[in-house]
N, CA, C and O atoms as CSV, one atom per row, in Angstrom:
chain,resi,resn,atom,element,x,y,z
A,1,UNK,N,N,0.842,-1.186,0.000
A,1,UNK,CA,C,0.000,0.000,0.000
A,1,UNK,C,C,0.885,1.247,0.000
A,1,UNK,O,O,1.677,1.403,0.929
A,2,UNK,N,N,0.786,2.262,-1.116
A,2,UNK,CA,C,1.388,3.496,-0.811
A,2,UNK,C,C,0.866,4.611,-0.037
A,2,UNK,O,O,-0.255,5.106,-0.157
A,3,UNK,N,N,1.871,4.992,0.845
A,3,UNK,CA,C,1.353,6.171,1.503
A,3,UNK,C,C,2.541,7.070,1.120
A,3,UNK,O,O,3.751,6.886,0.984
A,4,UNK,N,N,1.343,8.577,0.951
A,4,UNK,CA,C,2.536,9.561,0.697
A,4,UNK,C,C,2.402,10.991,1.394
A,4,UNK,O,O,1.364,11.618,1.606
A,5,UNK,N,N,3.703,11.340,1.693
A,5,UNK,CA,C,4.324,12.030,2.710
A,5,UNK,C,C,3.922,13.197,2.031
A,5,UNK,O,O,4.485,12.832,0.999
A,6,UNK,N,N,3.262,14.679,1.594
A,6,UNK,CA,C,3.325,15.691,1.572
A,6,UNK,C,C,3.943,16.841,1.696
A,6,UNK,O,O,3.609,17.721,2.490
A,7,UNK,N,N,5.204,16.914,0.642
A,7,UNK,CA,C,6.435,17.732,1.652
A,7,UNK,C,C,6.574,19.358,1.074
A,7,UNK,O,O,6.338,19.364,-0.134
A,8,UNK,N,N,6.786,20.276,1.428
A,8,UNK,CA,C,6.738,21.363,0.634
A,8,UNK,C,C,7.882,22.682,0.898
A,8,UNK,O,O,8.297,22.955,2.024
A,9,UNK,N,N,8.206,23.268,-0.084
A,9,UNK,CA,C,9.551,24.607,0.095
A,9,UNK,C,C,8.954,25.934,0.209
A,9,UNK,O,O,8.403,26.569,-0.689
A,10,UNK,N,N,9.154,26.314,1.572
A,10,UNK,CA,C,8.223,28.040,0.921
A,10,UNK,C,C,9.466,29.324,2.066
A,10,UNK,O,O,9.958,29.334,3.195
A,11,UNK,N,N,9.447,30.076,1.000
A,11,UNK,CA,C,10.721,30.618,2.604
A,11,UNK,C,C,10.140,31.516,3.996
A,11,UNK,O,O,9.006,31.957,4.184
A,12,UNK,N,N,10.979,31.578,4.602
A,12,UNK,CA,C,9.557,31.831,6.035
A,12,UNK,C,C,9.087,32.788,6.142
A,12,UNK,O,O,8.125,32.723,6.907
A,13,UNK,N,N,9.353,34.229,5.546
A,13,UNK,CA,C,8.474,34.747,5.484
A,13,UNK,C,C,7.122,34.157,4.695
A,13,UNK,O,O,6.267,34.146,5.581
A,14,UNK,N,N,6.660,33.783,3.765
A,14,UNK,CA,C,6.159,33.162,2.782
A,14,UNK,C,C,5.169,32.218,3.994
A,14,UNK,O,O,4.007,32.349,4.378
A,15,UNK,N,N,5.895,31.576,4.223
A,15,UNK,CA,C,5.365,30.525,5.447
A,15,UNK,C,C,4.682,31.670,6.707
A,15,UNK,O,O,3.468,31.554,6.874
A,16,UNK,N,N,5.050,32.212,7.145
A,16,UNK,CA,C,4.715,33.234,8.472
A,16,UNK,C,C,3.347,33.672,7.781
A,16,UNK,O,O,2.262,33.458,8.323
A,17,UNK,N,N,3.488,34.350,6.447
A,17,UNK,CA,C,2.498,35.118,6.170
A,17,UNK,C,C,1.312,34.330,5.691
A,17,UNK,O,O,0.305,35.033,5.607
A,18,UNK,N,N,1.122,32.926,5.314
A,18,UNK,CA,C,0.674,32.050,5.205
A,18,UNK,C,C,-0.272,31.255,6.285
A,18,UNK,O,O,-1.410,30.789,6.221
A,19,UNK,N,N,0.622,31.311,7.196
A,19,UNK,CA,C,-0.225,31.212,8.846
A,19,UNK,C,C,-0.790,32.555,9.316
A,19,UNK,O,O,-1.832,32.515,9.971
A,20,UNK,N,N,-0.489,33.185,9.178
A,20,UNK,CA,C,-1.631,34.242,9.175
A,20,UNK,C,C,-2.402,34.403,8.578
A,20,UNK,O,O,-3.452,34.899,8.988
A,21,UNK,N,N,-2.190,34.034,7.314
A,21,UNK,CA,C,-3.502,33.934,6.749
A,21,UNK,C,C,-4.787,32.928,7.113
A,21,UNK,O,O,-5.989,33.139,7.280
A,22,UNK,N,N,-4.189,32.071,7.143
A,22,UNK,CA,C,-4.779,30.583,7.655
A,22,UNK,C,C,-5.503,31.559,8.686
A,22,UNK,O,O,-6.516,32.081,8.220
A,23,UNK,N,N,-5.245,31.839,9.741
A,23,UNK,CA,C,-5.516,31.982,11.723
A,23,UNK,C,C,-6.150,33.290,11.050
A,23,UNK,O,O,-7.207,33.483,11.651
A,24,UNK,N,N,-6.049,33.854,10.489
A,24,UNK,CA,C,-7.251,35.084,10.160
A,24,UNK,C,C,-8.750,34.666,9.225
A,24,UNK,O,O,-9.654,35.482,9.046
A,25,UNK,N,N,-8.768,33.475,8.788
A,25,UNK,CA,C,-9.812,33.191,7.779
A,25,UNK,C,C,-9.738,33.780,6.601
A,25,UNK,O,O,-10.734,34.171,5.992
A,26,UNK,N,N,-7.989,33.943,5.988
A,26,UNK,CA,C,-8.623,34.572,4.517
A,26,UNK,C,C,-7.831,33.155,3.714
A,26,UNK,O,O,-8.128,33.004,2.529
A,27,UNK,N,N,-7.286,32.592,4.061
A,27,UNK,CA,C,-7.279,31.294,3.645
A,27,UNK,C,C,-7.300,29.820,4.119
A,27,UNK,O,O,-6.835,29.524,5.219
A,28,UNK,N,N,-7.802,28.960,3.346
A,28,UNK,CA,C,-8.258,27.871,3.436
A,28,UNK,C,C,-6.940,26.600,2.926
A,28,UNK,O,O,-7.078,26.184,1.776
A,29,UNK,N,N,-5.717,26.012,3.752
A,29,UNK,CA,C,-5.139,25.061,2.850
A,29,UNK,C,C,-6.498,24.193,2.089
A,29,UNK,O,O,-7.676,24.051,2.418
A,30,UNK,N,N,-5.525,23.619,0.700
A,30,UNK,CA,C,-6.338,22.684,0.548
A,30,UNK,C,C,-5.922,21.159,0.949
A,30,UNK,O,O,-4.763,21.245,1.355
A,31,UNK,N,N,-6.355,19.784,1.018
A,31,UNK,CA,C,-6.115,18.670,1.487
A,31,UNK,C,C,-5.312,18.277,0.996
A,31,UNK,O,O,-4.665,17.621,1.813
A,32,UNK,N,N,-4.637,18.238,-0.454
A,32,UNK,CA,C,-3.505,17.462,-0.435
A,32,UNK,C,C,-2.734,18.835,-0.689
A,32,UNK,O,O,-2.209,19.143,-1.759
A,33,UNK,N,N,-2.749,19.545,0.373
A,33,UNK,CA,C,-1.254,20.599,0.325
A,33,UNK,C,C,-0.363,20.212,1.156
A,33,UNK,O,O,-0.676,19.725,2.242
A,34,UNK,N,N,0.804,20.361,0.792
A,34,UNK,CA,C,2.019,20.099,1.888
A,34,UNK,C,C,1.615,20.610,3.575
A,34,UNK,O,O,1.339,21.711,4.052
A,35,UNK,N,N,1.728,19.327,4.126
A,35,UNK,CA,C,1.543,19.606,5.731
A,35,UNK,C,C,3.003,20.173,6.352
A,35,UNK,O,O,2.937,20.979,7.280
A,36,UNK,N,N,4.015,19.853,5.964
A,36,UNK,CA,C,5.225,19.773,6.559
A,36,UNK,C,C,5.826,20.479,5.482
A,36,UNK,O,O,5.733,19.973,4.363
A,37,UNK,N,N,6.679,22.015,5.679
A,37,UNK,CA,C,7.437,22.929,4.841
A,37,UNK,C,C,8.771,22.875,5.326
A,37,UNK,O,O,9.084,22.946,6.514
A,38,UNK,N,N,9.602,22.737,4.298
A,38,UNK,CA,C,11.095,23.198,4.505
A,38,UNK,C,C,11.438,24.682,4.180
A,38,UNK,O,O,10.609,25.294,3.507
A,39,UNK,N,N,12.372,25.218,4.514
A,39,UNK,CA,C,12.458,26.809,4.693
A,39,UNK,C,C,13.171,26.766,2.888
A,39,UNK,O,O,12.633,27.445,2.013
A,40,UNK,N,N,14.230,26.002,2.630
A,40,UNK,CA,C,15.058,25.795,1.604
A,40,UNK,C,C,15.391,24.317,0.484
A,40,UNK,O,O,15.796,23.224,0.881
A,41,UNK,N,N,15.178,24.577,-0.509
A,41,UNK,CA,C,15.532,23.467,-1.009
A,41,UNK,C,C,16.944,22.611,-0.379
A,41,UNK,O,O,17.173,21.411,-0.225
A,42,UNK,N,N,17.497,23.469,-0.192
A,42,UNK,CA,C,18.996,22.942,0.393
A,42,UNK,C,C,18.841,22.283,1.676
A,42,UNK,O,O,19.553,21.294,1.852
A,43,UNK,N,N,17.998,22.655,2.674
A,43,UNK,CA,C,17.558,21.931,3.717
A,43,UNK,C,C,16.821,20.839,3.568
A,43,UNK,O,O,16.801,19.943,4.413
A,44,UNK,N,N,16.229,20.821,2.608
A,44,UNK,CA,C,15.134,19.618,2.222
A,44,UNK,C,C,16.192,18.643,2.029
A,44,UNK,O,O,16.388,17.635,2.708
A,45,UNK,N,N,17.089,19.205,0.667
A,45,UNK,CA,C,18.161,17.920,0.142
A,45,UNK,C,C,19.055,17.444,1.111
A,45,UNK,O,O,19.551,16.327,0.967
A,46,UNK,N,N,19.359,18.230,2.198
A,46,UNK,CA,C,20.289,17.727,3.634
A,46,UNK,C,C,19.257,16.277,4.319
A,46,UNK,O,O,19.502,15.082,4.486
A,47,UNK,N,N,18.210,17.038,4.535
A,47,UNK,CA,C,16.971,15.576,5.164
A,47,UNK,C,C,17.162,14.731,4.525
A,47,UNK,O,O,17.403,13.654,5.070
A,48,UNK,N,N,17.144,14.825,3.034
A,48,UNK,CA,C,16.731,13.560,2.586
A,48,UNK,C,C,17.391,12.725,1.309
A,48,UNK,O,O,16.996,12.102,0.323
A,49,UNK,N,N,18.378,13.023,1.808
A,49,UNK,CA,C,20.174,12.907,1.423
A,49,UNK,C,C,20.095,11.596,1.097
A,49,UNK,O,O,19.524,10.855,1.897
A,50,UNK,N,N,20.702,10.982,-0.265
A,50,UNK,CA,C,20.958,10.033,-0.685
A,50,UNK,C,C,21.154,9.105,0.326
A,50,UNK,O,O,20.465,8.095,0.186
A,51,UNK,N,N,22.095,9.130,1.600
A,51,UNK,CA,C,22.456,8.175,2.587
A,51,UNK,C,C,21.297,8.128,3.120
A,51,UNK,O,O,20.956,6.960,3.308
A,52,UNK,N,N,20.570,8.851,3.435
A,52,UNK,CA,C,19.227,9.030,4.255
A,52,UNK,C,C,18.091,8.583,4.221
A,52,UNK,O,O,17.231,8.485,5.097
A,53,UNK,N,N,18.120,8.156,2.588
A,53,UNK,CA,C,16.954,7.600,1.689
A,53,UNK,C,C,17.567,6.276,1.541
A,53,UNK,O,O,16.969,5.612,0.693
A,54,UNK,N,N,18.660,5.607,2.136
A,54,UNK,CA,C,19.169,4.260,1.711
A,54,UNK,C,C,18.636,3.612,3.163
A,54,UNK,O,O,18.084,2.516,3.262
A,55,UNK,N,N,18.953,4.627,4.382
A,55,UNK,CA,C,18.379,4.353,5.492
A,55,UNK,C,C,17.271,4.324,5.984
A,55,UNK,O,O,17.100,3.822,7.095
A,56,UNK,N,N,15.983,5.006,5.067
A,56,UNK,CA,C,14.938,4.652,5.089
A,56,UNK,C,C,14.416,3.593,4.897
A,56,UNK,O,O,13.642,3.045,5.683
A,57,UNK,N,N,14.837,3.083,3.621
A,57,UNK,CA,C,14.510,2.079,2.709
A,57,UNK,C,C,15.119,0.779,3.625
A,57,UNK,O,O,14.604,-0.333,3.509
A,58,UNK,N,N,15.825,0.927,4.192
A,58,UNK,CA,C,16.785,0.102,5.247
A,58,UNK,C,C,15.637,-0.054,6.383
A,58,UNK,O,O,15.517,-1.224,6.746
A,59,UNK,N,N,14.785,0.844,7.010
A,59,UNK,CA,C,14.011,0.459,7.993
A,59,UNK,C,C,12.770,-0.194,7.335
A,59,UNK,O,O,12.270,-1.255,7.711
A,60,UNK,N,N,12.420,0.421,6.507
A,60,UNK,CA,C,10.777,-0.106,5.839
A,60,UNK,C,C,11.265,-1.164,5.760
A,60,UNK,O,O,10.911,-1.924,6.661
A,61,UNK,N,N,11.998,-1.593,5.002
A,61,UNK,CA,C,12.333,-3.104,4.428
A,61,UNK,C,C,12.675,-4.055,5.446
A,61,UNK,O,O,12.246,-5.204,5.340
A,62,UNK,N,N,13.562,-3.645,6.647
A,62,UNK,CA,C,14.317,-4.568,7.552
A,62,UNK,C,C,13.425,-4.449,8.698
A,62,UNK,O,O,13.440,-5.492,9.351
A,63,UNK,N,N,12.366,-3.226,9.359
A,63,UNK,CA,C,12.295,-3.242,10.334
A,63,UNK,C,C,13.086,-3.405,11.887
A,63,UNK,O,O,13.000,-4.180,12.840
A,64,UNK,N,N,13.748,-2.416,11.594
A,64,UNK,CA,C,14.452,-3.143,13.205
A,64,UNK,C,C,13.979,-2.619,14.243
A,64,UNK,O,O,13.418,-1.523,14.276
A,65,UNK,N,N,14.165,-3.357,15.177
A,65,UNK,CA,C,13.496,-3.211,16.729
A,65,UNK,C,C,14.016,-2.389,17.654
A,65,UNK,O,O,13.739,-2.530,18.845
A,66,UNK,N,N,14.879,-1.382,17.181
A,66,UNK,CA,C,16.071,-1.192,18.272
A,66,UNK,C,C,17.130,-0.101,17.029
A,66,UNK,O,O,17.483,-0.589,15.955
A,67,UNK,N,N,17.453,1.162,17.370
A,67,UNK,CA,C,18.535,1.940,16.663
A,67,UNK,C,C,19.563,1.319,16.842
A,67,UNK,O,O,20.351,1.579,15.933
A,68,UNK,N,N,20.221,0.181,18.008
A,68,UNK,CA,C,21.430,-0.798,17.973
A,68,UNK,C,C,20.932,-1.863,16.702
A,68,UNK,O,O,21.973,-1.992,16.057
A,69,UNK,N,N,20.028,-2.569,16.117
A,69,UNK,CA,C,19.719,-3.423,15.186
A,69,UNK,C,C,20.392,-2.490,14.205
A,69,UNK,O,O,21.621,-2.527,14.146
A,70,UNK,N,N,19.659,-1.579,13.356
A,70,UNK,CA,C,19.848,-0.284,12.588
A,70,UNK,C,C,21.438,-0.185,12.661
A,70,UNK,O,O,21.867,-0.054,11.514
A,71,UNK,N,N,22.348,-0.200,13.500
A,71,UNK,CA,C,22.893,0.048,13.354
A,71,UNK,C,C,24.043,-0.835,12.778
A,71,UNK,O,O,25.000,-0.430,12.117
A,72,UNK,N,N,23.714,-2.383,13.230
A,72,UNK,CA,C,23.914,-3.358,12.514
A,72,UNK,C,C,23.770,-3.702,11.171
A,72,UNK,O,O,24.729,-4.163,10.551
A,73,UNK,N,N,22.460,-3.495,10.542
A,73,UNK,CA,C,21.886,-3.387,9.414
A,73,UNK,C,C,22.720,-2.666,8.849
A,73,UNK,O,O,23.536,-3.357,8.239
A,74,UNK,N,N,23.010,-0.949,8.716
A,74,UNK,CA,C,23.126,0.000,8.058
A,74,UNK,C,C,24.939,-0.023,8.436
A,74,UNK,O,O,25.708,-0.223,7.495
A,75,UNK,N,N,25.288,0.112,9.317
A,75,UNK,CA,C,26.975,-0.175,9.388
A,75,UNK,C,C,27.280,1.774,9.846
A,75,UNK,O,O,28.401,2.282,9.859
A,76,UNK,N,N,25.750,2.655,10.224
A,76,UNK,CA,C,26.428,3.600,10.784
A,76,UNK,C,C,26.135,3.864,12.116
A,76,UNK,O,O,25.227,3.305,12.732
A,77,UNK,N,N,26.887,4.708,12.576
A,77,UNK,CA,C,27.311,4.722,14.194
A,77,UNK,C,C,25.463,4.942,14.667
A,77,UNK,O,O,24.531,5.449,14.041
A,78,UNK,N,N,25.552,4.170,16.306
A,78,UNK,CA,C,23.864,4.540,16.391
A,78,UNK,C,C,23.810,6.341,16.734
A,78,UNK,O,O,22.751,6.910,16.473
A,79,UNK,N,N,24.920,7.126,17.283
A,79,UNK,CA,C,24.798,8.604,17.615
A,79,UNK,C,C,24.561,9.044,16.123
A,79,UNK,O,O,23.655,9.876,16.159
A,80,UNK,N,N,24.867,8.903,15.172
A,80,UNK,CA,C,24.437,9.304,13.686
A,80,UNK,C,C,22.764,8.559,13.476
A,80,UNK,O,O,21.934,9.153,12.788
A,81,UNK,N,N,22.556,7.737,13.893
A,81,UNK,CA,C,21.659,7.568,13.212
A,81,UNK,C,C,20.467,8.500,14.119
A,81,UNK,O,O,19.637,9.212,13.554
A,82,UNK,N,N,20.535,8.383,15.221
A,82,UNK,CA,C,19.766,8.804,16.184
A,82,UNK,C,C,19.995,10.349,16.037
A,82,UNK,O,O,18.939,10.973,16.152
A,83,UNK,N,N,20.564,10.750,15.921
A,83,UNK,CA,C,20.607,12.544,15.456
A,83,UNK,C,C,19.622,12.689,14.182
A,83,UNK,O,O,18.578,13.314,14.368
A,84,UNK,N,N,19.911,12.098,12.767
A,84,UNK,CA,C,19.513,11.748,12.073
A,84,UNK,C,C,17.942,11.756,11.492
A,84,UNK,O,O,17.277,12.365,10.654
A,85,UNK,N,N,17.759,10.534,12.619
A,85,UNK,CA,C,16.247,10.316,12.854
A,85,UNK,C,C,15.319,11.512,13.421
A,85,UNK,O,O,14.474,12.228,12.882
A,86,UNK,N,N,15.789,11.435,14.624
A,86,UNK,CA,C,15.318,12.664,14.831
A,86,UNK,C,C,15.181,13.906,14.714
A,86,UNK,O,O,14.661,14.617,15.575
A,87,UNK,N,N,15.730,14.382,13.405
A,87,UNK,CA,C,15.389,15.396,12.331
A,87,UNK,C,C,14.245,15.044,11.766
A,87,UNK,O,O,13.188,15.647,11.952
A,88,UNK,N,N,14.442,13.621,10.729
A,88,UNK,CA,C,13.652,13.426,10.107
A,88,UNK,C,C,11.924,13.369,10.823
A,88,UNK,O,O,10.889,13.890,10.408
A,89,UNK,N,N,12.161,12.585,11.926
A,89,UNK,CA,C,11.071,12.990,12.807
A,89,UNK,C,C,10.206,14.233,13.144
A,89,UNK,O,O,8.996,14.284,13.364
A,90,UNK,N,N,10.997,15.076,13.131
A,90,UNK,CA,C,10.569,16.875,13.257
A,90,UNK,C,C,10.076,16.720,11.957
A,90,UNK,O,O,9.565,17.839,12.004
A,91,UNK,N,N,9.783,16.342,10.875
A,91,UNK,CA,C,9.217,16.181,9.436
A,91,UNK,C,C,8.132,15.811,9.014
A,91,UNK,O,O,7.397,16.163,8.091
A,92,UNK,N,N,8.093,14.807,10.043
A,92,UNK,CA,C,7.069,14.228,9.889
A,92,UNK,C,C,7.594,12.521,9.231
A,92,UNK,O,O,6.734,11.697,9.540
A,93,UNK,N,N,8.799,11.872,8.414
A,93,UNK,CA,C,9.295,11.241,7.729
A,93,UNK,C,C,9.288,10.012,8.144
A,93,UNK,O,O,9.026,9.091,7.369
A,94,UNK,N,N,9.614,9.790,9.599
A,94,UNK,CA,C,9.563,8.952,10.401
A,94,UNK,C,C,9.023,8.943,12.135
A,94,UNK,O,O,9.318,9.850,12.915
A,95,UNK,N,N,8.530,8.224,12.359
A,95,UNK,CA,C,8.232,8.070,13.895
A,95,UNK,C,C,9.144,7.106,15.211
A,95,UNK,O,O,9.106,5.882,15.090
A,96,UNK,N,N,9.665,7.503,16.012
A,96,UNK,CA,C,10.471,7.261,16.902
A,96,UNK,C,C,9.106,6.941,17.837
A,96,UNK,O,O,8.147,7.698,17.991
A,97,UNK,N,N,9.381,5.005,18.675
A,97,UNK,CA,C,8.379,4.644,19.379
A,97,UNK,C,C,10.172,4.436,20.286
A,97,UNK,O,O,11.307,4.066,19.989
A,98,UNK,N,N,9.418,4.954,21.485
A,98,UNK,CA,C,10.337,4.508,22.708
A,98,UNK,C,C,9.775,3.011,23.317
A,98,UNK,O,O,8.626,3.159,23.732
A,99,UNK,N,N,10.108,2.069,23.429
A,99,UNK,CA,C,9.669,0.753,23.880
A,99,UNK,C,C,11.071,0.062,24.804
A,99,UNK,O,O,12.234,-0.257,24.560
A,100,UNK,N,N,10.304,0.067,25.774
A,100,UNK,CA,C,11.199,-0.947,26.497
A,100,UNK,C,C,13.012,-0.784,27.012
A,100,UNK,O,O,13.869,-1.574,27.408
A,101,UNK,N,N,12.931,1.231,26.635
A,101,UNK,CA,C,14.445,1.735,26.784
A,101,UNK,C,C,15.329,1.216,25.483
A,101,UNK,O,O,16.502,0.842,25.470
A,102,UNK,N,N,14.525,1.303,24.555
A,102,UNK,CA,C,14.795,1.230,23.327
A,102,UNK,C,C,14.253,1.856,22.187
A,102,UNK,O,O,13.073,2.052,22.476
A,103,UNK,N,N,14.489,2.321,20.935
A,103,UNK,CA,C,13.705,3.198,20.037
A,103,UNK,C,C,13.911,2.744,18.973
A,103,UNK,O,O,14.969,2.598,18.360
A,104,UNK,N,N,12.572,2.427,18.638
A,104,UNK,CA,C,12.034,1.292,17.066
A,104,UNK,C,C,11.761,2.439,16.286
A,104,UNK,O,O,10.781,3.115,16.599
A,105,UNK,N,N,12.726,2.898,14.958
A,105,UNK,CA,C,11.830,3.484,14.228
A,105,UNK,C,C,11.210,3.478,13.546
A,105,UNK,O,O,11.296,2.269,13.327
A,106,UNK,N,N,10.259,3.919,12.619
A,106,UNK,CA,C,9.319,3.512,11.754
A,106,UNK,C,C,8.856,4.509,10.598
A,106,UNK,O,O,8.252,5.565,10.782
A,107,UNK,N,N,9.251,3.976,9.372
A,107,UNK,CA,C,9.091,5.123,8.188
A,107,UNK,C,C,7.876,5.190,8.086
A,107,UNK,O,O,7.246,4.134,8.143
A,108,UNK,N,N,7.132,6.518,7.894
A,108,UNK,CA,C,6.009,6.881,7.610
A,108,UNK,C,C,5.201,6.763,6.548
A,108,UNK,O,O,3.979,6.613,6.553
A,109,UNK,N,N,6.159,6.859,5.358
A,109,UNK,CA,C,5.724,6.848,4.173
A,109,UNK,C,C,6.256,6.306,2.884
A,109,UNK,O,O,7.433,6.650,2.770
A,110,UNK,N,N,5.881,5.655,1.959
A,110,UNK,CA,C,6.804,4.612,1.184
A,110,UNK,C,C,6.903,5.589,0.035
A,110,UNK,O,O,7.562,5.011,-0.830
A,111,UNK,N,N,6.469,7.125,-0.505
A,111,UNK,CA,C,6.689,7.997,-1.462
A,111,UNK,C,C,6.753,9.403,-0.420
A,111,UNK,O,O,6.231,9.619,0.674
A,112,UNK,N,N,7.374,9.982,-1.035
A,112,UNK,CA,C,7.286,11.410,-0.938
A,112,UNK,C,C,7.172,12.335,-2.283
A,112,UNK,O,O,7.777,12.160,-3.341
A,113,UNK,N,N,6.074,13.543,-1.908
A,113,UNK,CA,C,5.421,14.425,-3.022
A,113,UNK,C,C,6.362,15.554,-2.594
A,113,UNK,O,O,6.545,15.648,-1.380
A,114,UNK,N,N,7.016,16.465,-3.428
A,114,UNK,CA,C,7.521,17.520,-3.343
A,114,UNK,C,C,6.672,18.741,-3.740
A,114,UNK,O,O,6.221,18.762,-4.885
A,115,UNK,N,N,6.433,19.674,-2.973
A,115,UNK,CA,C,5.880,21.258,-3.825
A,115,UNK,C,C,6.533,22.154,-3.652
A,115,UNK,O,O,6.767,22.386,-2.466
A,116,UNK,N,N,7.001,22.868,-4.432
A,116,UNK,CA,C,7.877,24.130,-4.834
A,116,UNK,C,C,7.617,25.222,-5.488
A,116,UNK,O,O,8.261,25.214,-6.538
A,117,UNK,N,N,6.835,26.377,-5.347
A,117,UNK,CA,C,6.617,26.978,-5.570
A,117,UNK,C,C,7.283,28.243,-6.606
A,117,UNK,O,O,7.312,29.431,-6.283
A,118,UNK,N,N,7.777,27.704,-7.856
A,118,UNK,CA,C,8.680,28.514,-8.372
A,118,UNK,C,C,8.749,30.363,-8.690
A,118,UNK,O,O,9.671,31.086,-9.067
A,119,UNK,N,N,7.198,30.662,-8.299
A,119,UNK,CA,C,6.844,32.096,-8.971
A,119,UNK,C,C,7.250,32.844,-7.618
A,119,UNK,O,O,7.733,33.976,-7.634
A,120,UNK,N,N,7.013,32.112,-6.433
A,120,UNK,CA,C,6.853,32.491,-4.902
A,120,UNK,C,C,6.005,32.927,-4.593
A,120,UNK,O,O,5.108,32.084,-4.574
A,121,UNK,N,N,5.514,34.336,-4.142
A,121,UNK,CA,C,4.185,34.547,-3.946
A,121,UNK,C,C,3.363,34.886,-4.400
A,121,UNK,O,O,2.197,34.785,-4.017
A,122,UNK,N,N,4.050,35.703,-5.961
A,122,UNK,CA,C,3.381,35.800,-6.900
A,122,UNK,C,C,1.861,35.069,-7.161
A,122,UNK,O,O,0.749,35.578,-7.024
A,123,UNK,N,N,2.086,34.211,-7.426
A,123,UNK,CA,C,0.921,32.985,-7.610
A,123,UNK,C,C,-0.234,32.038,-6.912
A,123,UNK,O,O,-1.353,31.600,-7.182
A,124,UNK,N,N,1.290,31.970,-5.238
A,124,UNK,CA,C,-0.033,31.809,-4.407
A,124,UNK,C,C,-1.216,32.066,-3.519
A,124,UNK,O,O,-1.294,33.275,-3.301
A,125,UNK,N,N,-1.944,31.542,-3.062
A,125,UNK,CA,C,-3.018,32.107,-2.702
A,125,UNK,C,C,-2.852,33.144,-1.392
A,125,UNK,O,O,-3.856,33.542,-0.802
A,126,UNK,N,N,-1.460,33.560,-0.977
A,126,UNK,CA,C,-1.271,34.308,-0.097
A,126,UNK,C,C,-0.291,35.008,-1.110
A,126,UNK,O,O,0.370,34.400,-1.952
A,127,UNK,N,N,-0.287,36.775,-0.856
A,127,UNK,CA,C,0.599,37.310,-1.298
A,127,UNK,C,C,1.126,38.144,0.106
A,127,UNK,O,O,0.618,38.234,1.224
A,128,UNK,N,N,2.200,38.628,-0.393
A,128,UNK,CA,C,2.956,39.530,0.768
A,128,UNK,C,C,3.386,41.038,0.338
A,128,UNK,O,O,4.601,41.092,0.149
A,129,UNK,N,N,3.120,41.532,0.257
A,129,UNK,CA,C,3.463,43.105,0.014
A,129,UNK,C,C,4.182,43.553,1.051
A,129,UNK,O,O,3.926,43.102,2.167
A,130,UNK,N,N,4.979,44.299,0.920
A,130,UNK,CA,C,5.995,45.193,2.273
A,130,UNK,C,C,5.161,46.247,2.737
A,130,UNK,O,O,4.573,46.932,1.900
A,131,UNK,N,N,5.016,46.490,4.023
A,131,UNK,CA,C,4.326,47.596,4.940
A,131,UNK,C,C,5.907,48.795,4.155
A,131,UNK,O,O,6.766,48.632,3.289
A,132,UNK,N,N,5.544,49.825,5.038
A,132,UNK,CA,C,6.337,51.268,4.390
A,132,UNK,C,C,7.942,50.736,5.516
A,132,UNK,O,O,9.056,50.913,5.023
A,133,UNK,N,N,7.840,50.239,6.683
A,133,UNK,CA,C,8.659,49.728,7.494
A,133,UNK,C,C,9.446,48.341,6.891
A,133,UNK,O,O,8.696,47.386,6.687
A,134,UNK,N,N,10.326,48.221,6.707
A,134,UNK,CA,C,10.869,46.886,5.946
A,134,UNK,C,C,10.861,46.539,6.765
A,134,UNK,O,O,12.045,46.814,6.958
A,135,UNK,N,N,10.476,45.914,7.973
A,135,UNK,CA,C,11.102,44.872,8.836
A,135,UNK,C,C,9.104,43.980,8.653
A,135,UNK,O,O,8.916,42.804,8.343
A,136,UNK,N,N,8.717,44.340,8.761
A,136,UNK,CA,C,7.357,44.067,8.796
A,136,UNK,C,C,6.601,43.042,7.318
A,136,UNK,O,O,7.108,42.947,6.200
A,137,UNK,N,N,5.723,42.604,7.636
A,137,UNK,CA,C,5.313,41.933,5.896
A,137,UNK,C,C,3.450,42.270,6.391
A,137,UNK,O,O,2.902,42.195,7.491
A,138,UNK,N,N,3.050,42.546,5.379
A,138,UNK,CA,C,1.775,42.587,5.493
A,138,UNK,C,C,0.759,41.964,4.112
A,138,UNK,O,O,0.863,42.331,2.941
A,139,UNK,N,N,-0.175,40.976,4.636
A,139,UNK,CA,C,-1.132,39.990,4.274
A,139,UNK,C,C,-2.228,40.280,3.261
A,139,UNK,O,O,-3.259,40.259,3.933
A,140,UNK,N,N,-2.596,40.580,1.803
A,140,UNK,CA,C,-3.546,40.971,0.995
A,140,UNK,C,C,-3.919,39.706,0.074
A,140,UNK,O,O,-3.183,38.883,-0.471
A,141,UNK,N,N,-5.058,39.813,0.087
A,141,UNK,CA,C,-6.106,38.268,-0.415
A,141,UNK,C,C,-5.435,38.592,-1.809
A,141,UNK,O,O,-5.682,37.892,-2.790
């Protein structure tokens, strides 16, 4: 069965002004919009880094019971993997179950959807205009 992860790039202002919009009622996400935003493409590609995606594929497939199994499996140190994880966790990517003074992890999702917004705000349903103060961003439908 595929499940897929929802992942999306917007930079934080973009994002800030976005949740405000949301928490004011002038916009509505829609359901399959990215739940989980990265600030940068470059941060995204750090998460989900060739090694990172071998180690995924390493838990879905192997299941291990234990970040010491994992670490067997995969041949990297468990302080790497466990730093690691728990990024990806802040993501949403994977879930960390504490059991028994041990931590089973568990991939979330067997695809991931990327959205990238190339125009920036141009296009989407939130725009940002500058107040007369540059430090400020202000919210127009």
């Amino acid at each position: 069965m595929k499940n897929v992860l929802n992942l999306g790039v917007m930079s934080r202002e973009e994002y800030m002004a976005r949740t405000l919009a949301i928490a004011k009622g002038e916009y509505v996400p829609q359901p399959d919009e990215p739940k989980v935003w990265f600030e940068s493409t470059r941060s995204m590609a750090e998460v989900l880094s060739n090694d990172n995606r071998e180690l995924l594929a390493m838990i879905a497939a192997r299941e291990p019971r234990s970040l010491k199994d994992l670490e067997e499996i995969s041949g990297r140190k468990v302080s790497n993997i466990s730093r690691t994880l728990k990024t990806m966790e802040k993501f949403g990517i994977v879930t960390l179950h504490k059991e028994n003074r041990q931590v089973r992890p568990v991939v979330n999702a067997t695809d991931i959807k990327i959205e990238i917004n190339l125009v920036s705000s141009l296009e989407s349903p939130v725009r940002i205009q500058p107040e007369k103060k540059p430090s400020r961003k202000m919210i127009s439908k």
